[in-house]
C-alpha positions in Angstrom: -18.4 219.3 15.9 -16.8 221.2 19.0 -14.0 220.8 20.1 -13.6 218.6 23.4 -11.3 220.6 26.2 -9.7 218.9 29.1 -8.1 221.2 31.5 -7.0 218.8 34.4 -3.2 218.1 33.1 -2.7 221.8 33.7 -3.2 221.3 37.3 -2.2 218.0 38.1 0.9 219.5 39.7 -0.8 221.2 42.3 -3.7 219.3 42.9 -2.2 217.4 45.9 -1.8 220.7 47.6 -5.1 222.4 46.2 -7.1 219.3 47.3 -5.3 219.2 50.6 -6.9 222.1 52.6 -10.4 222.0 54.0 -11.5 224.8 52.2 -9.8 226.3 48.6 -10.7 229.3 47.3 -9.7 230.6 43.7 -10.0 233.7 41.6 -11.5 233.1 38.1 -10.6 235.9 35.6 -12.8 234.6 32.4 -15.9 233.7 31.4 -17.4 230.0 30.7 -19.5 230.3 28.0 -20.0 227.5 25.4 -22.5 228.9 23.4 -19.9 231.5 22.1 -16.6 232.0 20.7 -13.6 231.6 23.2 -11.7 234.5 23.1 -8.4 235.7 24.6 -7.8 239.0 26.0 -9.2 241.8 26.2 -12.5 240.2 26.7 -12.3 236.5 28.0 -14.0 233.8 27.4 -13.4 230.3 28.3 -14.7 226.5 27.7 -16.7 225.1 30.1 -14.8 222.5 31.0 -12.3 224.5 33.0 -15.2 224.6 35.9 -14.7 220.9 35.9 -11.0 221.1 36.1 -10.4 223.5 38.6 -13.2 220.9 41.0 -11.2 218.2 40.0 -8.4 220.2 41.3 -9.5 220.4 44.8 -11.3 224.0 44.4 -14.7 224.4 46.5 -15.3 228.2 45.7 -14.3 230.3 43.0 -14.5 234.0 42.9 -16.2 236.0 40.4 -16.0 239.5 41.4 -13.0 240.9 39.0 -12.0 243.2 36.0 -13.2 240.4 33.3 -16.4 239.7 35.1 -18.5 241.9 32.3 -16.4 240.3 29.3 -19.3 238.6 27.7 -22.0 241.2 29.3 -25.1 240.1 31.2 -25.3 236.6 29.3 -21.6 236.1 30.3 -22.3 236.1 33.6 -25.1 234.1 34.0 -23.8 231.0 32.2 -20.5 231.6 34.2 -22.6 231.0 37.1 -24.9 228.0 36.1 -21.0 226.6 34.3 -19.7 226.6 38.0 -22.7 225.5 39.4 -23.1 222.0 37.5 -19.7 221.4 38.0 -19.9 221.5 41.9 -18.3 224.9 43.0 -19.7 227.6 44.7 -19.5 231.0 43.1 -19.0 234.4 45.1 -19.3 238.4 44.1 -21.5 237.6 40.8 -25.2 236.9 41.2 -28.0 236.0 38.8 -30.5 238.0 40.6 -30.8 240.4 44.1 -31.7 237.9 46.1 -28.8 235.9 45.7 -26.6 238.5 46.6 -25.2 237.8 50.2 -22.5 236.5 52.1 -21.4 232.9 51.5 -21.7 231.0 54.9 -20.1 227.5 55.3 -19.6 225.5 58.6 -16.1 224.2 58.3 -15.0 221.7 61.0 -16.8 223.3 63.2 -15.8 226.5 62.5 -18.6 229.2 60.9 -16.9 231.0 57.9 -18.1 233.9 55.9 -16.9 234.2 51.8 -16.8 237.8 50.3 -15.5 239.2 47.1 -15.3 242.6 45.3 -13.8 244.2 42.7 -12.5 247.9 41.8 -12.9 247.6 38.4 -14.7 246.1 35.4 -12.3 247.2 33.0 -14.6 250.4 32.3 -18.2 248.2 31.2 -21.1 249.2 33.0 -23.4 247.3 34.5 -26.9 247.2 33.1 -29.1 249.2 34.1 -31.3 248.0 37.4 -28.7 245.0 37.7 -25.9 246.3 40.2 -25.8 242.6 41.7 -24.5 241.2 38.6 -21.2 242.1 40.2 -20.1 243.4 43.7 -18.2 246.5 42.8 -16.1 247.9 45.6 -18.1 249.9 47.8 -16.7 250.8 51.6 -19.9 250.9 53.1 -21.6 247.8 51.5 -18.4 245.8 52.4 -19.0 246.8 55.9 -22.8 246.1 56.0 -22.1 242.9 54.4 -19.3 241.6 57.4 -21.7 242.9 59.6 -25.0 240.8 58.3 -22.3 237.7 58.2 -21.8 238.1 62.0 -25.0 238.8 62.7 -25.9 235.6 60.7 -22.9 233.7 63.0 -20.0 233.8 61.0 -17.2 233.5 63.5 -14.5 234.4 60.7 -14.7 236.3 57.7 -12.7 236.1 54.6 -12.8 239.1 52.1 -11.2 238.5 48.2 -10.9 242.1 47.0 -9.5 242.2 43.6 -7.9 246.1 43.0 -4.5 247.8 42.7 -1.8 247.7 39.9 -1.1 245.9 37.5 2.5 244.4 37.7 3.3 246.7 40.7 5.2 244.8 43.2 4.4 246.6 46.3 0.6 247.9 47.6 -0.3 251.4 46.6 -1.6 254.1 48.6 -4.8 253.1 47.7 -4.8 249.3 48.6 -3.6 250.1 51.8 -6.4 252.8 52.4 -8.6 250.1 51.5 -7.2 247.3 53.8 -7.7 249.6 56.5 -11.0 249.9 56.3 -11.9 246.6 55.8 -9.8 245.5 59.3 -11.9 248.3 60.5 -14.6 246.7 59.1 -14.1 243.3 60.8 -12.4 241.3 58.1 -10.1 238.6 59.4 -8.5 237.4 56.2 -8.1 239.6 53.3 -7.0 237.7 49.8 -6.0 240.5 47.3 -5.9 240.0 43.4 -5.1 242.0 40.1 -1.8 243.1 40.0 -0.8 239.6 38.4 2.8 239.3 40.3 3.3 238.6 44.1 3.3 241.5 46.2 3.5 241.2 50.1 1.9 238.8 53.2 1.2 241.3 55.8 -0.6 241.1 59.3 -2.1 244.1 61.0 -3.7 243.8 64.3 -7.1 244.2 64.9 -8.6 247.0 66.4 -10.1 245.4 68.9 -6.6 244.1 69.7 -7.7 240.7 69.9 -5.8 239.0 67.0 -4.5 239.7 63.9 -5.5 239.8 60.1 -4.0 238.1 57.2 -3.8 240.2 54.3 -2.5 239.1 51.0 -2.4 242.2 48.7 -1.8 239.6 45.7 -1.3 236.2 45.6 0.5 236.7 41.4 -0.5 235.1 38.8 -1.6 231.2 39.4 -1.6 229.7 35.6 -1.7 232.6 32.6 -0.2 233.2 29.4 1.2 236.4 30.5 4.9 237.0 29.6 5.5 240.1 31.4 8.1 239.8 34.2 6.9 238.6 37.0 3.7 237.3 36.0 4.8 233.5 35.6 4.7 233.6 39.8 2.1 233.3 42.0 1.4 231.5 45.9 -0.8 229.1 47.3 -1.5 230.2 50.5 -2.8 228.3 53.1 -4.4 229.3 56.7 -5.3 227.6 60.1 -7.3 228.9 62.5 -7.8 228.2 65.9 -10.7 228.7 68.7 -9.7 230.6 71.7 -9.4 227.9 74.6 -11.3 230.8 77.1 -13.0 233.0 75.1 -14.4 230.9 72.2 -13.1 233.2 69.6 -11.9 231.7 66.4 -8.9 233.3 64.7 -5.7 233.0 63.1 -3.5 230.3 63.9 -1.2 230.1 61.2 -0.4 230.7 57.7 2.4 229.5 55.3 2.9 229.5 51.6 3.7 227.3 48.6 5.3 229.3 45.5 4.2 228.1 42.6 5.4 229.2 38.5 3.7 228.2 35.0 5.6 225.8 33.0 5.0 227.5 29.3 5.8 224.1 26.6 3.8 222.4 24.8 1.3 222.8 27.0 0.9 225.3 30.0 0.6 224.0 33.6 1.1 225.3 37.1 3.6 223.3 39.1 5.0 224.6 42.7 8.4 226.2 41.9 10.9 223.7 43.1 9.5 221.3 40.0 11.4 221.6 36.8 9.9 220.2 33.5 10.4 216.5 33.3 
């Protein structure tokens, strides 16, 4: 008989403060596949009944679009999906088939969202062949067209998860910051950066139009891992507001704050927000 997981103590810490926002968005590096072994790293592969947990939590969308995405190939992807989906969340930058592929668009207290993710990297596995839409690989045009077909389908603020840089490199490379730019060029107005597994900087850079500002997180760290590399017990919740423009209409950044948060390694491994020691 298998083994029955529960994952909810893990996040018990946090789910006040997950389940709090309007909106919570989280980045899922493994698979959910219960049909095969679980596996640690390199190649991930997770119970199912993490989906459930991270719901419980207060998650509404999780991203799929990262280095592990190709873990468990094709099939791996797939019952990711259909995992997430029976357990209530919403899935973005994987897709079971082409026509799937688009931006995620959710009214949000009256305010007209748009949800995109990419990644750099899937840890050098190729996608099949004919089946680029399994995973939104980082491509400067596409990312454009995509914010574009968002506004033209309404979306009044777009949000762009972008896993990419180094790993346990404190500060943004070159290259993430080459890549920022063009997606605030682009039209992005919050940009939630992942990979590197430790914190690295909050940032806001005005918009060309010079009509607001965008949030960029390069990364948020690590949220709850194993990882005992320094640095890499760390991570931030970060939360947003926005605002319409009283005269224009426009919706944009309010403000932003953040809650630090560590994994407690005992027993068992949790996420709790910094300030909590183990009782």
């Amino acid at each position: 008989m298998r083994q029955v997981y529960d994952f909810r103590p893990a996040f018990a810490a946090v789910k006040p403060h997950l389940s709090a926002a309007d909106i919570t968005v989280a980045n899922l590096e493994t698979i959910l596949d219960d049909s095969r072994p679980y596996r640690g790293y390199p190649r991930f592969n997770s119970p199912a009944a993490l989906a459930k947990a991270l719901q419980d939590a207060g998650v509404n969308i999780v991203i799929t679009a990262n280095n592990h995405a190709l873990d468990q190939g094709e099939r791996g992807v797939l019952s990711t999906l259909a995992n997430l989906k029976d357990a209530g969340l919403l899935a973005i930058g994987t897709y079971a088939q082409e026509e799937d592929r688009a931006p995620l668009i959710l009214t949000v207290k009256g305010f007209k969202l748009a949800f995109l993710a990419y990644t750099t990297t899937t840890n050098g596995l190729p996608l099949p062949k004919g089946k680029d839409y399994l995973v939104n690989l980082w491509q400067a045009e596409q990312a454009a067209a995509d914010i574009a077909a968002a506004r033209a389908e309404g979306a009044e603020f777009v949000v762009v998860s972008l896993h990419f840089g180094q790993e346990y490199q404190r500060q943004p490379s070159k290259e993430q910051e080459e890549v920022v730019q063009q997606l605030v060029t682009a039209g992005a107005d919050l940009i939630l950066g992942s990979h590197p597994h430790v914190v690295q900087p909050i940032v806001e850079i005005e918009k060309p139009s010079g009509d607001g500002r965008v949030l960029v997180a390069y990364s948020l760290g690590n949220f709850i891992s194993n990882q005992k590399d320094p640095y890499t017990d760390q991570g931030l919740i970060l939360y947003a507001t926005l605002r319409r423009h009283p005269l224009t209409g426009r919706v944009g950044l309010a403000s932003y704050w953040e809650l630090p948060t560590r994994v407690l390694r005992g027993k068992e491994i949790k996420v709790v927000p910094a300030d909590i020691t183990e009782s």
